[in-house]
Structures are given as C-alpha cells and as structure tokens.
OpenMM code with the backbone's topology and positions (N, CA, C; nanometers):
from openmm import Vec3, app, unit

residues = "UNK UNK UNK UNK UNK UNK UNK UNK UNK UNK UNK UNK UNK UNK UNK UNK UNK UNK UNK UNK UNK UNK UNK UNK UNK UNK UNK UNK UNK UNK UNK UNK UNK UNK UNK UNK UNK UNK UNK UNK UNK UNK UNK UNK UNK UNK UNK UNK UNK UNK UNK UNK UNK".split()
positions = [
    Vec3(0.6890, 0.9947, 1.5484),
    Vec3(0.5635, 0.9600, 1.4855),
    Vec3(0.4781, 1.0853, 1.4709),
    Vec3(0.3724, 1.0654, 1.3276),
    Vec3(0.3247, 1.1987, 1.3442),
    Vec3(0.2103, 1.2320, 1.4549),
    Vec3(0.1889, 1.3524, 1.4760),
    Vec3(0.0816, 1.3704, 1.5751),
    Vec3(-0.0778, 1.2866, 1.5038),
    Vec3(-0.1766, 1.2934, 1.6183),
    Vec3(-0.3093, 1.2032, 1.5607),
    Vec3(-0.3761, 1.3017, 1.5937),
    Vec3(-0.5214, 1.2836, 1.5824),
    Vec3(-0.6109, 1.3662, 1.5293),
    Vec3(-0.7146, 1.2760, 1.5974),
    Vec3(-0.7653, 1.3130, 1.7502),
    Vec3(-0.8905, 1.1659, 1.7141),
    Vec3(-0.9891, 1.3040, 1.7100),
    Vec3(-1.1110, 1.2010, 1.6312),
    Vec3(-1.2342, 1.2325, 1.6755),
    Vec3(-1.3456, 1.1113, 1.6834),
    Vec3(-1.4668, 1.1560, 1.7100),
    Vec3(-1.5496, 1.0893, 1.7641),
    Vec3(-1.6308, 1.0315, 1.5892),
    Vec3(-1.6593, 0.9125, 1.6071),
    Vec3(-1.6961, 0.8198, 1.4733),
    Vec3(-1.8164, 0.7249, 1.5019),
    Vec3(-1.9656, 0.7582, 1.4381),
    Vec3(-2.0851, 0.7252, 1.4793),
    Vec3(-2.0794, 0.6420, 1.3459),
    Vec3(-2.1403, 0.5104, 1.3845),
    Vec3(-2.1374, 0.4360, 1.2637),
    Vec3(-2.2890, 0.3225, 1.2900),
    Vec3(-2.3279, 0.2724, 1.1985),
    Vec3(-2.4243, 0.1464, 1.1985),
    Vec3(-2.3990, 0.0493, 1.2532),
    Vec3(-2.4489, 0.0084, 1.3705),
    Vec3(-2.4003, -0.1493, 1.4406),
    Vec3(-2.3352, -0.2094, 1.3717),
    Vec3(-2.4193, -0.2910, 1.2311),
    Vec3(-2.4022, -0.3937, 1.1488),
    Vec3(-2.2556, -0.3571, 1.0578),
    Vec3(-2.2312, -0.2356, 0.9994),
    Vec3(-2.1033, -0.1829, 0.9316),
    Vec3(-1.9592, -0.2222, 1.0102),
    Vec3(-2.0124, -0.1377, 1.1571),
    Vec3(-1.9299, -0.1522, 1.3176),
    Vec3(-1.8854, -0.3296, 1.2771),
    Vec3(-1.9694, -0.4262, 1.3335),
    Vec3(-1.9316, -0.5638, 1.3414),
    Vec3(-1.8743, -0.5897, 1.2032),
    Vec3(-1.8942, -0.5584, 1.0863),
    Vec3(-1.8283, -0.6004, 0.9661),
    Vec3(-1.7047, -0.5523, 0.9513),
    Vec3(-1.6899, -0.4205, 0.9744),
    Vec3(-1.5039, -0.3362, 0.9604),
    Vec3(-1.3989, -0.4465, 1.0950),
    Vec3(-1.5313, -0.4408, 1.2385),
    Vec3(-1.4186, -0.5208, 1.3185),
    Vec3(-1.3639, -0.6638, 1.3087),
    Vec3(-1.4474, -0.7586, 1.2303),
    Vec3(-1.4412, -0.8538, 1.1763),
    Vec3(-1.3359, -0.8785, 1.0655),
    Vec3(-1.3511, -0.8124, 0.9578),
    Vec3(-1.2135, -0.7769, 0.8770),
    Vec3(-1.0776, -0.7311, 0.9368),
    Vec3(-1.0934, -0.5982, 1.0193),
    Vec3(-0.9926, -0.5534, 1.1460),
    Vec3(-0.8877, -0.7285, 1.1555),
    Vec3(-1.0109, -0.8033, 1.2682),
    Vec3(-0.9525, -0.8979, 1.3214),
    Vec3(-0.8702, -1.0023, 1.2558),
    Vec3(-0.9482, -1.0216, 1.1209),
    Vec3(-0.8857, -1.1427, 0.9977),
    Vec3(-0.7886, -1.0727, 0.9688),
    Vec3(-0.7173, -0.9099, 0.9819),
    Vec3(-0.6049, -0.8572, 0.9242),
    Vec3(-0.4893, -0.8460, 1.0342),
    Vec3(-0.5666, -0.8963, 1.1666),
    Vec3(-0.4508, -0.9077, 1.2777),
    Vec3(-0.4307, -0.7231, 1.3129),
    Vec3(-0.5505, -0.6502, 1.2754),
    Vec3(-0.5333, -0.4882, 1.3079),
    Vec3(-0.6407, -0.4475, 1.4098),
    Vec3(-0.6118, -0.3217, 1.4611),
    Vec3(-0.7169, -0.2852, 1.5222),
    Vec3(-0.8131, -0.1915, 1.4913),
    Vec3(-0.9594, -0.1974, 1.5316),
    Vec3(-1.0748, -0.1234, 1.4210),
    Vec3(-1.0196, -0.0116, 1.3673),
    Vec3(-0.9565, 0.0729, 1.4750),
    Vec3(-0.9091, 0.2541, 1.4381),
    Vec3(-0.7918, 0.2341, 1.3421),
    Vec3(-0.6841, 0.0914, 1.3537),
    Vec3(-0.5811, 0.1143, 1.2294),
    Vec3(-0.6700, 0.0809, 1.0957),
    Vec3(-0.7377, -0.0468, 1.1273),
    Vec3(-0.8280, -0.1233, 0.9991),
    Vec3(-0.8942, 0.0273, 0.9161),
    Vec3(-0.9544, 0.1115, 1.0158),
    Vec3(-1.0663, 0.2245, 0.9458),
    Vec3(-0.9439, 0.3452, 0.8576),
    Vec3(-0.8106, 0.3331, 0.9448),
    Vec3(-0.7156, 0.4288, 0.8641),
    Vec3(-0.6715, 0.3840, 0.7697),
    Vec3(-0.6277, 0.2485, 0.7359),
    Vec3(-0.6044, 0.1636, 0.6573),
    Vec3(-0.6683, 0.2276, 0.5265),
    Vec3(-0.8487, 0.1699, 0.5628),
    Vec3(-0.9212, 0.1775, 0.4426),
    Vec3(-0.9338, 0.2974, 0.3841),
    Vec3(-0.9215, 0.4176, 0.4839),
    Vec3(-0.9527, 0.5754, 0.4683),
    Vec3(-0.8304, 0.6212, 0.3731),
    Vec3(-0.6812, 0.5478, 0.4103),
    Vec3(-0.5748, 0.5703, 0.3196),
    Vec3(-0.5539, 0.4977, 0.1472),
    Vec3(-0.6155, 0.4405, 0.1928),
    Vec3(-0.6696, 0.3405, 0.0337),
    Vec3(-0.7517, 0.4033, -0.0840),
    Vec3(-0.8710, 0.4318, 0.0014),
    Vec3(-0.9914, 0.5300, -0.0640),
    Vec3(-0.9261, 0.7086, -0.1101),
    Vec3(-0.8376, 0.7131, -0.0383),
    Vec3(-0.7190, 0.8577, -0.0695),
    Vec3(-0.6506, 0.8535, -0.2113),
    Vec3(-0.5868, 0.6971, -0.1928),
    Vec3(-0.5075, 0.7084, -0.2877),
    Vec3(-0.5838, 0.6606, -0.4105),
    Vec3(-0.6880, 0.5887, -0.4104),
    Vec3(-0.7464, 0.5505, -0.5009),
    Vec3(-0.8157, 0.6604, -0.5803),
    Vec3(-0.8693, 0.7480, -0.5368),
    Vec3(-0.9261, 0.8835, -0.5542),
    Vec3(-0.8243, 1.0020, -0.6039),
    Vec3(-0.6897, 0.9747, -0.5279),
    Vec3(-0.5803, 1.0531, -0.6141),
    Vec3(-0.5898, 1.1919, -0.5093),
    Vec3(-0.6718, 1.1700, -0.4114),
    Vec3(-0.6620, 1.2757, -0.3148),
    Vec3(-0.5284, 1.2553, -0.2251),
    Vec3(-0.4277, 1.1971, -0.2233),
    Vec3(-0.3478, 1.1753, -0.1091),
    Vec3(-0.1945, 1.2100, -0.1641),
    Vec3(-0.1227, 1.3252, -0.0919),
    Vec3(-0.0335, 1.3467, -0.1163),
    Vec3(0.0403, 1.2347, -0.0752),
    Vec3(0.1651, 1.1823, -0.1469),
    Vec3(0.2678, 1.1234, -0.1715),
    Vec3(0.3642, 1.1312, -0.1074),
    Vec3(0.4215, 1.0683, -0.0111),
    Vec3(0.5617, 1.1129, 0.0851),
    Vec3(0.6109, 1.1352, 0.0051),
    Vec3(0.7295, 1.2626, 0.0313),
    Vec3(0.8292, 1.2816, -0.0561),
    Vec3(1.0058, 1.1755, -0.0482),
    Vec3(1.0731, 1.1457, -0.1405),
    Vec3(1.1175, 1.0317, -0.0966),
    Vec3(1.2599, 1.1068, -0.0872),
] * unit.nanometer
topology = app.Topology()
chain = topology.addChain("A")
for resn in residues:
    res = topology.addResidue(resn, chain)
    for name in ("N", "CA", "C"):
        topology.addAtom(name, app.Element.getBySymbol(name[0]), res)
C-alpha cells in the first residue's frame, strides 16, 4: 500500500457533522469519506494523474 501523508485538518463544526454524516450513510470513515471527495474534486478538475494501466 502506498505510504500516507497525515496532517492536521481544522474544519467548521457544522461542515465536520455534515462530511461525518455522509461518511456514515457511505459505510466510510471521515478521513476515507474526505479522500474520497478530495479524489473526485482531482479528477473532476483534471488535476489527477491517472494510474498507469
């Protein structure tokens, strides 16, 4: 697996309870739910390199 990267993530209470709420309805946890969305917003943007296949 690849190596991780944490860092520290300051967010709005109310945002906080809404991402973990979704998290939970997706059966994920907040830090996969937030990579999830962070990998979405990548590819949607066209910023995200492409595994090579």
């Amino acid at each position: 697996m690849a190596e991780r990267k944490p860092f520290l993530l300051r967010m709005d209470p109310e945002v906080f309870a809404a991402l973990q709420r979704w998290a939970d309805d997706d059966l994920r946890s907040l830090n996969g739910q937030i990579e999830f969305l962070l990998r979405c917003a990548l590819e949607d943007a066209k910023r995200s390199k492409k595994p090579k296949k």
